[in-house]
mmCIF file of the N, C-alpha and C atoms, coordinates in Angstrom:
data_MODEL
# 
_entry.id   MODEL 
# 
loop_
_atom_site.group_PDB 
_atom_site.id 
_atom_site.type_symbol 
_atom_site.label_atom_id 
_atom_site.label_alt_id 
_atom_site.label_comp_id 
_atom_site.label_asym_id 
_atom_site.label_entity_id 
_atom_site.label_seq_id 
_atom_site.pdbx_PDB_ins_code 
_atom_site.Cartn_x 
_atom_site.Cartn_y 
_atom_site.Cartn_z 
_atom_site.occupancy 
_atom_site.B_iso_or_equiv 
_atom_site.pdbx_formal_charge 
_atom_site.auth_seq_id 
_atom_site.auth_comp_id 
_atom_site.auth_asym_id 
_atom_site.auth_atom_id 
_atom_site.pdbx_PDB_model_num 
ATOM 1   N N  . UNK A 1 1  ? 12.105 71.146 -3.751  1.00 0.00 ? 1  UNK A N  1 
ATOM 2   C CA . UNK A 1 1  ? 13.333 70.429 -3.428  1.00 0.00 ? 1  UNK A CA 1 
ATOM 3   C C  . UNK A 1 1  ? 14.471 71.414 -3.236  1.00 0.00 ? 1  UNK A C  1 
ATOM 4   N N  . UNK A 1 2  ? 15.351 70.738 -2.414  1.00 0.00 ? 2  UNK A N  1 
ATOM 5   C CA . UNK A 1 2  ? 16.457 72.240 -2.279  1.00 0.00 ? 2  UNK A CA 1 
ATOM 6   C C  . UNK A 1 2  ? 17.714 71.320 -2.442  1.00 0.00 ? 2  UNK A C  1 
ATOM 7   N N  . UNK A 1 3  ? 18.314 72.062 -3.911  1.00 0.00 ? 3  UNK A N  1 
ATOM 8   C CA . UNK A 1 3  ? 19.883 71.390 -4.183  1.00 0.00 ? 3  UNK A CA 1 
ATOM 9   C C  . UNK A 1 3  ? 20.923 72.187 -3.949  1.00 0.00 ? 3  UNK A C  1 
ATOM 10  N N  . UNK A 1 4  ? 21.651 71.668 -3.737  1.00 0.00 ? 4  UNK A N  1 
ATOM 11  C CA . UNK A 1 4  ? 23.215 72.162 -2.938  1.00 0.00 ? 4  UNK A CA 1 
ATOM 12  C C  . UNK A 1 4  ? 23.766 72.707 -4.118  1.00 0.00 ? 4  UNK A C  1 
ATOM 13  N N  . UNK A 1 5  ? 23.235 74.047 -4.500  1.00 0.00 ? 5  UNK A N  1 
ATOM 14  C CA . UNK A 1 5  ? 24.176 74.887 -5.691  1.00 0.00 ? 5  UNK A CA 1 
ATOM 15  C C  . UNK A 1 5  ? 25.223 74.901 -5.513  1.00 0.00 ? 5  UNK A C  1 
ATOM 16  N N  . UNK A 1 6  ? 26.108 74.438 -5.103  1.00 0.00 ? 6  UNK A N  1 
ATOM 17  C CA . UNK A 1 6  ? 27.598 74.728 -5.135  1.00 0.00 ? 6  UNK A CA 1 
ATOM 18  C C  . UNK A 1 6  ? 28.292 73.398 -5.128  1.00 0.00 ? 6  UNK A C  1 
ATOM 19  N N  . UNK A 1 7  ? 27.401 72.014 -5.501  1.00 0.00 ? 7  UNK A N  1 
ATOM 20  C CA . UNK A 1 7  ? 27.980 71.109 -5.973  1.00 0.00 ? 7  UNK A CA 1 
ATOM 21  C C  . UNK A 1 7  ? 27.298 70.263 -7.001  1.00 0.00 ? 7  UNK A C  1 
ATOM 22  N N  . UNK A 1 8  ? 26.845 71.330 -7.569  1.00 0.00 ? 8  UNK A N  1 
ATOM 23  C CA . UNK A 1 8  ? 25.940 70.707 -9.204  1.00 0.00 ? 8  UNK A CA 1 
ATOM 24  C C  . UNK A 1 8  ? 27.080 70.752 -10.110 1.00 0.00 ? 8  UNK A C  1 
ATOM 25  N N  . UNK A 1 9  ? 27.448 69.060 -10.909 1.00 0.00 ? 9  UNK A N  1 
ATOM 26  C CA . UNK A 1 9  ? 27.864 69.093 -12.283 1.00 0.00 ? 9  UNK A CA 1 
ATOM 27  C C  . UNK A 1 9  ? 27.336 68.666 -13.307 1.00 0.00 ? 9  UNK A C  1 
ATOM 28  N N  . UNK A 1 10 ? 28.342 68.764 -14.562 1.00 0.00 ? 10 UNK A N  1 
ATOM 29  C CA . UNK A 1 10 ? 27.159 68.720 -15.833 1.00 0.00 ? 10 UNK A CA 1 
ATOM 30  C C  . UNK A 1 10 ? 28.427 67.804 -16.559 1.00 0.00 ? 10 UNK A C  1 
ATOM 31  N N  . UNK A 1 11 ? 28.503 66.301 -17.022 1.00 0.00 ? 11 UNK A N  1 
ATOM 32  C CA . UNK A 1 11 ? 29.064 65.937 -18.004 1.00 0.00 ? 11 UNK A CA 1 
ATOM 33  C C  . UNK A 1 11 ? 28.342 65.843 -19.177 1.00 0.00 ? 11 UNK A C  1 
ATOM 34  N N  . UNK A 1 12 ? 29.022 66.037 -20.260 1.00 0.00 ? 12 UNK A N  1 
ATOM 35  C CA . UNK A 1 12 ? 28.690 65.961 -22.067 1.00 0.00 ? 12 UNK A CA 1 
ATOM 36  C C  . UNK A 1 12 ? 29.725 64.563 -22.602 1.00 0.00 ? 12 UNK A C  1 
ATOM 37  N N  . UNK A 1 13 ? 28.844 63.592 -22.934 1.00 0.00 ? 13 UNK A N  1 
ATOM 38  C CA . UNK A 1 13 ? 29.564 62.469 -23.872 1.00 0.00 ? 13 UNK A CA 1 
ATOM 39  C C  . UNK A 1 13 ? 28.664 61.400 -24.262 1.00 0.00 ? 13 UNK A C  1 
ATOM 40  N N  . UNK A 1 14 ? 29.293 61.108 -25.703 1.00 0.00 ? 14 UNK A N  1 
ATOM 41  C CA . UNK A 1 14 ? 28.850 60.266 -26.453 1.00 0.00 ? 14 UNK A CA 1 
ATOM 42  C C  . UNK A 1 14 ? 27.175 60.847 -26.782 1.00 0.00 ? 14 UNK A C  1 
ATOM 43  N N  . UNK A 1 15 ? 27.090 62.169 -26.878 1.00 0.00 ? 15 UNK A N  1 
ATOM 44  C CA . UNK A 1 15 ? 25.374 62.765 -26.831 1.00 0.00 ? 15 UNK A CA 1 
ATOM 45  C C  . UNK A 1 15 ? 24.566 62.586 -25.703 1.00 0.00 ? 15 UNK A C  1 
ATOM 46  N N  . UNK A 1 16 ? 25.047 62.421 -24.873 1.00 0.00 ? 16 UNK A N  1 
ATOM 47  C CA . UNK A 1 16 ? 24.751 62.138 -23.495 1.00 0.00 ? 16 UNK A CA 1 
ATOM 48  C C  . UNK A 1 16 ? 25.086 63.194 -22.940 1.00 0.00 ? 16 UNK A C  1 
ATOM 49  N N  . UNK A 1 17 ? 23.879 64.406 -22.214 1.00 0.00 ? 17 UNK A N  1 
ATOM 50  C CA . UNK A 1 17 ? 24.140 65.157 -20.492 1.00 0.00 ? 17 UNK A CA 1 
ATOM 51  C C  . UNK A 1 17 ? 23.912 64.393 -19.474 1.00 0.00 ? 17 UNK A C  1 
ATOM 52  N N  . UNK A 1 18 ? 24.813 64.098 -18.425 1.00 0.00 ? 18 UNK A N  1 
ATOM 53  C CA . UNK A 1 18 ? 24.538 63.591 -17.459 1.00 0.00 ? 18 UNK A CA 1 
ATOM 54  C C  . UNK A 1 18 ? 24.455 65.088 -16.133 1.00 0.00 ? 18 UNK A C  1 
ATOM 55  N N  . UNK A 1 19 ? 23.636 65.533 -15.443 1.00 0.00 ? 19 UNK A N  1 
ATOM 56  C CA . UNK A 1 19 ? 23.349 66.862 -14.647 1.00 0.00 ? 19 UNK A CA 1 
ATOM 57  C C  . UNK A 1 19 ? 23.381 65.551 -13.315 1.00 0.00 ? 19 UNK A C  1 
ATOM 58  N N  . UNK A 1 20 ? 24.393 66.016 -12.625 1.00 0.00 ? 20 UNK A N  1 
ATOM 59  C CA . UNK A 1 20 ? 24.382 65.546 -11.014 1.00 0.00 ? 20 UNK A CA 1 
ATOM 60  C C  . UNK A 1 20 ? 24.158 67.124 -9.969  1.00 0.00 ? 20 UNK A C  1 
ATOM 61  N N  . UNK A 1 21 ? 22.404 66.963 -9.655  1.00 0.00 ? 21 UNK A N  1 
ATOM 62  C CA . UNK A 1 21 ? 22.575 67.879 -8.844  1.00 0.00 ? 21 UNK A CA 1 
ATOM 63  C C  . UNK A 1 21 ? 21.475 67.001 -7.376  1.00 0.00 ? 21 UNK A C  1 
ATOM 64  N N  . UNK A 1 22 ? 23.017 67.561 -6.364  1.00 0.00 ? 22 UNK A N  1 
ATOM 65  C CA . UNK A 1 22 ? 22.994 66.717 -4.736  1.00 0.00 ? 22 UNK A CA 1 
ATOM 66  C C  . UNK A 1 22 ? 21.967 67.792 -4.294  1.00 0.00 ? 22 UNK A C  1 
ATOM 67  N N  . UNK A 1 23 ? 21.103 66.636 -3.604  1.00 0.00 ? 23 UNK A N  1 
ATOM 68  C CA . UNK A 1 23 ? 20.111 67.098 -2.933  1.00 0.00 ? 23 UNK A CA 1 
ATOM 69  C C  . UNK A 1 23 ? 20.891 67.505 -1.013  1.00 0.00 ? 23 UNK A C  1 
ATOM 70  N N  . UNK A 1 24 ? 20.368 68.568 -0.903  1.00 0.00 ? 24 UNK A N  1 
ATOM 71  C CA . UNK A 1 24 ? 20.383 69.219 0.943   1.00 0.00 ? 24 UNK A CA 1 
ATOM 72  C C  . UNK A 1 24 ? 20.313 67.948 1.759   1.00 0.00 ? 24 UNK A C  1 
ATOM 73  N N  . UNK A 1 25 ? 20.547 67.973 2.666   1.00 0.00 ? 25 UNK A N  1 
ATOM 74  C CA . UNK A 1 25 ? 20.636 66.779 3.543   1.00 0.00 ? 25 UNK A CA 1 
ATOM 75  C C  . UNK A 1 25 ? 19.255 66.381 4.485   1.00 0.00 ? 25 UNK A C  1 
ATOM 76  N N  . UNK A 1 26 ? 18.336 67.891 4.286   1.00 0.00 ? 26 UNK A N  1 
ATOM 77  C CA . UNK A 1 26 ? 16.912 67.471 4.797   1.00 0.00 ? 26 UNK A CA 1 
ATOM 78  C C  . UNK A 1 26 ? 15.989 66.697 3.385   1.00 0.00 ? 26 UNK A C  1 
ATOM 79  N N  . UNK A 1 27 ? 16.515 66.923 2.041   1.00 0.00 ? 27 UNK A N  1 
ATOM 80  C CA . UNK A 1 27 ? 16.154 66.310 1.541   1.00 0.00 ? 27 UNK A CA 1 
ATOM 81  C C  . UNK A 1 27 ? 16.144 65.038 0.734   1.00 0.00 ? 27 UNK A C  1 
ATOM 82  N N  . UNK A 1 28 ? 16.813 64.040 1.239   1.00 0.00 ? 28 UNK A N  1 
ATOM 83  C CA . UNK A 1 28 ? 17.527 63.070 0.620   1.00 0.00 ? 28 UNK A CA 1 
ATOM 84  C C  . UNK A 1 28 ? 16.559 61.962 1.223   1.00 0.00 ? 28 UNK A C  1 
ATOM 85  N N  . UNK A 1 29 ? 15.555 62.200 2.220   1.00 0.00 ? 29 UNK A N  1 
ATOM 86  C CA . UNK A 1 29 ? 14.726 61.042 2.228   1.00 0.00 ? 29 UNK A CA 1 
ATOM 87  C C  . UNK A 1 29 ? 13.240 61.493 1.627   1.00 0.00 ? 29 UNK A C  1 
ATOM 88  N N  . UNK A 1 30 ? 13.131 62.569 0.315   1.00 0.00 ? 30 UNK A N  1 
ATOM 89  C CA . UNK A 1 30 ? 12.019 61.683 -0.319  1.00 0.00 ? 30 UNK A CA 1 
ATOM 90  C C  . UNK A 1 30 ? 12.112 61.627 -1.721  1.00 0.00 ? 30 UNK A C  1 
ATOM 91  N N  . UNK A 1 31 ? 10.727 61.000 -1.894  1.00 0.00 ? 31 UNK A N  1 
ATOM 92  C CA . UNK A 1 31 ? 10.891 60.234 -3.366  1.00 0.00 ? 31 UNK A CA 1 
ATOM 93  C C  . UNK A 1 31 ? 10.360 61.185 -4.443  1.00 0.00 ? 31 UNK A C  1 
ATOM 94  N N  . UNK A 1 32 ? 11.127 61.625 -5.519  1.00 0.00 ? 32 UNK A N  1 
ATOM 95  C CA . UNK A 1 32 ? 10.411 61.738 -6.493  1.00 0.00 ? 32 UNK A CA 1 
ATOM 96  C C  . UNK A 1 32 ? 10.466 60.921 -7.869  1.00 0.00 ? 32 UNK A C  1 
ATOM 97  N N  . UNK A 1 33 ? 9.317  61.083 -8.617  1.00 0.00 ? 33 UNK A N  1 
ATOM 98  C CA . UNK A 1 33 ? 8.560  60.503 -9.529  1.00 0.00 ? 33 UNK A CA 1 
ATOM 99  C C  . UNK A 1 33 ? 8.747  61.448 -10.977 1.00 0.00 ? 33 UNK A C  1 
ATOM 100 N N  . UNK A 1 34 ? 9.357  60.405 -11.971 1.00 0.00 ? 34 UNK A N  1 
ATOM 101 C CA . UNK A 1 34 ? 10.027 61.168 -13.206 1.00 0.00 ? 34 UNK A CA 1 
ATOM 102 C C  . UNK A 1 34 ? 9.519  60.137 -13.948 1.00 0.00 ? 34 UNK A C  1 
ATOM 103 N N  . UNK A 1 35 ? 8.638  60.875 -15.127 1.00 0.00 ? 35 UNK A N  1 
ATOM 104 C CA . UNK A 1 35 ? 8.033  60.173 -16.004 1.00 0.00 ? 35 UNK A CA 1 
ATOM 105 C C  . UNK A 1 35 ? 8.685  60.273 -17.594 1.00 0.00 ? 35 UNK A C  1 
ATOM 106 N N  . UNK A 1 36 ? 9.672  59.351 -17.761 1.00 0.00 ? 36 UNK A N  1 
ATOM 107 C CA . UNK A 1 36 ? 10.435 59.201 -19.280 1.00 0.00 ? 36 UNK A CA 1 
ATOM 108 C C  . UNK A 1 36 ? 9.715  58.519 -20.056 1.00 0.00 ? 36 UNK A C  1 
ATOM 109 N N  . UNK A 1 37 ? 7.946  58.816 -20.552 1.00 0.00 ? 37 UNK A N  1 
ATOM 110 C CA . UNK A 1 37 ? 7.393  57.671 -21.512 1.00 0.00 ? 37 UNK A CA 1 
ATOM 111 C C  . UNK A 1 37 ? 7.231  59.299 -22.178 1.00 0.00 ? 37 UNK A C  1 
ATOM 112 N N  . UNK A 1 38 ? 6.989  58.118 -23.729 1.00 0.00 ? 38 UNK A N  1 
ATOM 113 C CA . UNK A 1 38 ? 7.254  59.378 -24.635 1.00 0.00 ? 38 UNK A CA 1 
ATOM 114 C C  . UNK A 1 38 ? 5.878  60.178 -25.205 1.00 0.00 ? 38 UNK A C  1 
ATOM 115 N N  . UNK A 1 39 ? 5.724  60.992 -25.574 1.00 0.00 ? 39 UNK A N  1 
ATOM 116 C CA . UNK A 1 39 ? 4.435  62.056 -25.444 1.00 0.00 ? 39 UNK A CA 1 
ATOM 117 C C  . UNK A 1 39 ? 3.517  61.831 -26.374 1.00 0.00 ? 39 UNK A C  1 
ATOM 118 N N  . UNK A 1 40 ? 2.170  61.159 -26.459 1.00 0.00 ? 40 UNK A N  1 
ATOM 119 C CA . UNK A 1 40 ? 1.633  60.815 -27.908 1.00 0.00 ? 40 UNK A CA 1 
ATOM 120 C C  . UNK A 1 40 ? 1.304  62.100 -28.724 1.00 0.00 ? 40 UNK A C  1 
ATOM 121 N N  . UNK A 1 41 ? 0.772  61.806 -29.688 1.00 0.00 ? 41 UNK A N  1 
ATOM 122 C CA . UNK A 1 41 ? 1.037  62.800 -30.700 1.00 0.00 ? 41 UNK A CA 1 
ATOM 123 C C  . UNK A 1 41 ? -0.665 62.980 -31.160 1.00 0.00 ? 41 UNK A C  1 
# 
């Protein structure tokens, strides 16, 4: 994936990072797949 380093931000609140990093403009039509289930043990 290729992100536009020069308009990545990072807010901190309430224990919360929120990371906004904009994807290149060839890449904004595809999909990716992010798996938030939690890791068994």
């Amino acid at each position: 994936m290729k992100i536009q380093n020069t308009n990545v931000t990072a807010d901190y609140f309430d224990g919360i990072l929120n990371l906004t990093l904009p994807l290149s403009e060839e890449e904004k039509n595809k999909v990716v797949k992010v798996n938030l289930g939690e890791a068994t043990a």
